[in-house]
C-alpha positions in Angstrom: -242.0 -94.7 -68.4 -242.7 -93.4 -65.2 -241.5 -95.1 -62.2 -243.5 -98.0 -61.3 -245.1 -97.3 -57.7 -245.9 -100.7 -57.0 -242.9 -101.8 -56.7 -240.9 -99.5 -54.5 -240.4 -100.2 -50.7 -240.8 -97.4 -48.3 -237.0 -96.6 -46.7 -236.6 -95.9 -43.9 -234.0 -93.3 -43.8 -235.3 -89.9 -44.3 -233.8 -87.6 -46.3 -230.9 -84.9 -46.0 -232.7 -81.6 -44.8 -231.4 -80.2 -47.7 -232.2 -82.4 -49.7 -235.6 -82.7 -49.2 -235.5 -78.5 -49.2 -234.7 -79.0 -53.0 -237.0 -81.2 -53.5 -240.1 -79.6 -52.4 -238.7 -76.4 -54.1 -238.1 -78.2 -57.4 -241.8 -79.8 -57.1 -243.3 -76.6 -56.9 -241.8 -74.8 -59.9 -243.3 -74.3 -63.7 -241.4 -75.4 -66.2 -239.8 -71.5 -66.8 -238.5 -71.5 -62.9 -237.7 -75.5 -63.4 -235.6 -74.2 -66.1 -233.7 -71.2 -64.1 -233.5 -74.0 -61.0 -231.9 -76.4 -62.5 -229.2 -74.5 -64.8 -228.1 -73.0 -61.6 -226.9 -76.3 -60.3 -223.8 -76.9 -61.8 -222.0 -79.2 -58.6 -223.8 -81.4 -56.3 -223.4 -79.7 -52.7 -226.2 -81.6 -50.7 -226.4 -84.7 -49.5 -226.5 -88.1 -51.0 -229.6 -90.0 -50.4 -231.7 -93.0 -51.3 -233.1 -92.1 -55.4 -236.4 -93.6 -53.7 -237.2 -89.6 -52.3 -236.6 -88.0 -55.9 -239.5 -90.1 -57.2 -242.2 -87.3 -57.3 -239.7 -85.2 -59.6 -238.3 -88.4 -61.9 -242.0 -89.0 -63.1 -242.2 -85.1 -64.2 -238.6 -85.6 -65.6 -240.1 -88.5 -67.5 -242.8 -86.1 -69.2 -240.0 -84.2 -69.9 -238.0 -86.3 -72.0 -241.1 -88.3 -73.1 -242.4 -84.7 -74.4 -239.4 -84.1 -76.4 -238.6 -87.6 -77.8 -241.6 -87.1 -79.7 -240.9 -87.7 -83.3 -242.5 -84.1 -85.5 -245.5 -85.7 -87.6 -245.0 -86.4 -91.5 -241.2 -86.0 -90.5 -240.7 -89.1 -88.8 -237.2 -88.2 -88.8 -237.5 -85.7 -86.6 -237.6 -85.0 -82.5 -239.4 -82.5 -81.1 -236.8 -81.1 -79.3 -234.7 -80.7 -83.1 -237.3 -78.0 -83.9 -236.0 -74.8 -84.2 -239.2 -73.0 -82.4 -238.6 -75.6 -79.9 -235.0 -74.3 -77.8 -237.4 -73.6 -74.4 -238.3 -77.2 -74.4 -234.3 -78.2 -75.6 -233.0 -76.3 -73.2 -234.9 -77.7 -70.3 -234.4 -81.1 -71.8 -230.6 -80.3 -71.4 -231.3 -79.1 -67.6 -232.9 -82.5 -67.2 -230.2 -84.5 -68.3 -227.1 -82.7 -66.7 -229.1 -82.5 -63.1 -230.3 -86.2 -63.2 -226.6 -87.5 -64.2 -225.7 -85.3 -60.9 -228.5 -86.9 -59.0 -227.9 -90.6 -60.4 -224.2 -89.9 -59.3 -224.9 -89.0 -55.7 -227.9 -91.0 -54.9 -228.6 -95.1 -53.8 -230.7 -97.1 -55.2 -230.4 -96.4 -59.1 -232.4 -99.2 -60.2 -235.7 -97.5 -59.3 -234.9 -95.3 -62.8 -237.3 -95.7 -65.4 -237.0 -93.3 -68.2 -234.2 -95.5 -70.1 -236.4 -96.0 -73.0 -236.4 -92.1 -73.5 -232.7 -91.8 -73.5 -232.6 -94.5 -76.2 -234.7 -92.5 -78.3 -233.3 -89.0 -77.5 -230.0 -90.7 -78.7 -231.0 -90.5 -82.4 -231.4 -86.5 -81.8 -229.8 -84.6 -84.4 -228.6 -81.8 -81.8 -225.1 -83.0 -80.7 -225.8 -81.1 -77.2 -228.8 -83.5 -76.8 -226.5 -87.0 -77.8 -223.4 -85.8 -75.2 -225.6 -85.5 -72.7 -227.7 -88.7 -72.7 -223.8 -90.2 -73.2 -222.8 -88.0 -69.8 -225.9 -90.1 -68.4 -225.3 -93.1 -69.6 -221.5 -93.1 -68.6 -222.8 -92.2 -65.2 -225.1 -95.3 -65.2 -221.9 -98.0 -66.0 -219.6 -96.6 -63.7 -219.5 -98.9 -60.2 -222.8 -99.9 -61.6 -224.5 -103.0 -63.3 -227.3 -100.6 -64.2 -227.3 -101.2 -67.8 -226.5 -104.7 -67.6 -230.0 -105.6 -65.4 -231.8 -104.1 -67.3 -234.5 -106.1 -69.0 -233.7 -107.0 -72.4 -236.4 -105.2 -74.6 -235.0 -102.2 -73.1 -231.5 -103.1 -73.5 -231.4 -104.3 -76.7 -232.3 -101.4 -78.0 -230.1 -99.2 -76.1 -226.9 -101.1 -77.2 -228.2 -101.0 -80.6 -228.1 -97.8 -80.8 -224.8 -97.0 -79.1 -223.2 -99.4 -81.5 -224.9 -97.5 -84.4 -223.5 -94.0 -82.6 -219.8 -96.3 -82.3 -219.1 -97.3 -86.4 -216.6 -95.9 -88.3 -217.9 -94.5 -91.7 -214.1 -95.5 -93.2 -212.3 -93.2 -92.7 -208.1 -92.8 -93.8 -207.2 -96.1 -92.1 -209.2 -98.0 -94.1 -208.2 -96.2 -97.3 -210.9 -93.9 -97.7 -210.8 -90.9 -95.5 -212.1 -87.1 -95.5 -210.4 -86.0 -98.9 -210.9 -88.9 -100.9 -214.9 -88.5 -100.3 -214.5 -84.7 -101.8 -212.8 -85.7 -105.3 -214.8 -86.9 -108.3 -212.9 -90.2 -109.0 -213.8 -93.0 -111.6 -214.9 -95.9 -109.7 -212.1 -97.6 -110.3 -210.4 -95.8 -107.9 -212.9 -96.8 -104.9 -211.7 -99.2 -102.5 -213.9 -102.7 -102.7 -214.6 -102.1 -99.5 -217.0 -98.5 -100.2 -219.9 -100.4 -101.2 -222.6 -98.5 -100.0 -223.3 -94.8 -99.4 -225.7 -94.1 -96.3 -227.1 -90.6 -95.7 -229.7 -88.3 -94.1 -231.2 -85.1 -95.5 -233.7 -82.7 -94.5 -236.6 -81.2 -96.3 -236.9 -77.2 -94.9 -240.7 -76.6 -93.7 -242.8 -75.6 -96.3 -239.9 -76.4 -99.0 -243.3 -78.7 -100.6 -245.4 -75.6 -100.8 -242.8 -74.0 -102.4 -242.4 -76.5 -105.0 -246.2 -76.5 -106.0 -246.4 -73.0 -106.5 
């Protein structure tokens, strides 16, 4: 969700002159030259400042992530940003995430961040580049921060949900059923007690239905 207006208190330190040069640059730019902007910015080299004058850019950041947290209709499983015909909007979904964990890390004030329920849902992405970097932004969050830990609980709760889900082990050799044992065709016998149920995911390719009526 967007940041909520009402509640923010003006402060009264202005920001770094170039600071506030990026940010009025950054405001101004399409999504293309958001894009090109941000991939360019790979350190933070301007000065740290209150999150309070980044608030203009965290609600189109919002969009952003809201935008491609989408799930694809009749494929429920599916983000937006997962779609192959989708890398422009992936890629500046990756901008996004490795600039705000920059910002978050040299900025006060990180309470006033409100898109947490989007990371929570961009976590179940099945694009590994998209999971490490809502991680690199979480990480940022917990360190010398009760961030996480305030927050309320119907948006926690789901957030530590789905970092435990992300945290199992599927097995694996220590518990007497690792990589190569999954491969052979065994009598069942031979299954530890513990392998009691098998969980999985597939995907259906577009149009694989039409396919199948014809």
């Amino acid at each position: 969700m967007k940041v909520d207006r009402t509640k923010l208190k003006k402060t009264p330190t202005e920001a770094p002159a170039d600071c506030r040069s990026l940010i009025d640059k950054l405001k101004v730019c399409s999504d293309e030259q958001l894009l090109l902007e941000l991939q360019q910015i790979k350190t933070w080299n301007i000065g740290k400042c209150e999150l309070y004058h980044w608030v203009d850019l965290l609600d189109r950041f919002d969009g952003i992530l809201a935008d491609a947290g989408q799930t694809v209709e009749n494929m429920s499983w599916m983000l937006v940003c997962d779609r192959p015909e989708r890398e422009q909007l992936k890629a500046l979904l990756l901008a996004v995430l490795n600039f705000t964990a920059l910002l978050i890390e040299y900025s006060f004030s990180r309470h006033l961040y409100s898109s947490i329920e989007h990371l929570t849902t961009l976590l179940a992405s099945s694009d590994m580049q998209v999971v490490l970097a809502v991680l690199n932004l979480l990480y940022v969050f917990s360190k010398r921060s009760n961030y996480i830990t305030r927050l309320a609980s119907d948006k926690r709760t789901p957030l530590l949900s789905r970092l435990q889900h992300l945290a199992e082990s599927w097995g694996g050799k220590e518990n007497g059923f690792g990589l190569a044992e999954c491969c052979k065709d065994m009598h069942m016998s031979k299954y530890p007690p513990s392998a009691t149920t098998l969980h999985f995911e597939f995907y259906a390719e577009p149009g694989s239905e039409a396919k199948k009526k014809k």
